[in-house]
N, C-alpha and C positions, 0 to 999 in steps of 0.2 A: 234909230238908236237900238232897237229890239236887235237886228240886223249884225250891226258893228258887234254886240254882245255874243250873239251864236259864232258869229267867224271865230272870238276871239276863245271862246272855249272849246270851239271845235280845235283850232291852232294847238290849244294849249295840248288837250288829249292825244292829239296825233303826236306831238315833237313828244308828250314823255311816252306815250306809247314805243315810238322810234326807239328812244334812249333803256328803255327797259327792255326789247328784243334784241338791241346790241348788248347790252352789257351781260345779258343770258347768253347769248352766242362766244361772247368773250370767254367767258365762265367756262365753257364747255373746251374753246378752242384750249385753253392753257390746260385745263384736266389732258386732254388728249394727247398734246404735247410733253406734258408730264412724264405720261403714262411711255409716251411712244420711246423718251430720253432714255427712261431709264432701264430701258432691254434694250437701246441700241447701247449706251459707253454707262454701265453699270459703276457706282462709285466703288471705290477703289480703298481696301482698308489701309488703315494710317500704318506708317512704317516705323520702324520701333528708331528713336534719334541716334545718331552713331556717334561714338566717345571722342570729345572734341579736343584738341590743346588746349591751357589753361588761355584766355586770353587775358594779353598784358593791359594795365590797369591804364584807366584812359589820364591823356595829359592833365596835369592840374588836379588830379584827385585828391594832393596832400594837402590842399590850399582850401580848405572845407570852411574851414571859422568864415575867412575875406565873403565866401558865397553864401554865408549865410547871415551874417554881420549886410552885405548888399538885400538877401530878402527882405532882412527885417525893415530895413531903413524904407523901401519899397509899398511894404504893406501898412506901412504907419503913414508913407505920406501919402498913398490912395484913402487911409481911411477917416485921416485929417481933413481931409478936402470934402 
């Protein structure tokens, strides 16, 4: 019994040990990567938006009361139930 107890603590030490030198390795690999990204394609500043046509106003816009007249009826019978 002594036995079965040492194994199973040694098991446990080693696997977090494992999982705490990878996740340090990780840690390092993505700084690196970071680091490497951004002196190879440097981001790039925003461009100022260019003056669009008005766009035409979408189908059914004049039809507001019906779409809302349908929310109401909606949220009343979800909160009925």
């Amino acid at each position: 019994m002594d036995n079965l107890v040492s194994e199973g603590i040694n098991l446990m030490v080693f696997g977090m040990g494992f999982v705490a030198v990878f996740l340090t390795l990780l840690v390092f690999a993505v700084t690196v990567m970071t680091k490497v990204l951004a002196k190879v394609a440097p981001e790039q500043p925003p461009q100022p938006a260019k003056a669009k046509a008005k766009a035409a106003p979408a189908a059914g816009a004049g039809n507001n009361d019906e779409l809302i007249a349908v929310m109401t009826a909606a949220v009343h019978k979800h909160r009925s139930n």
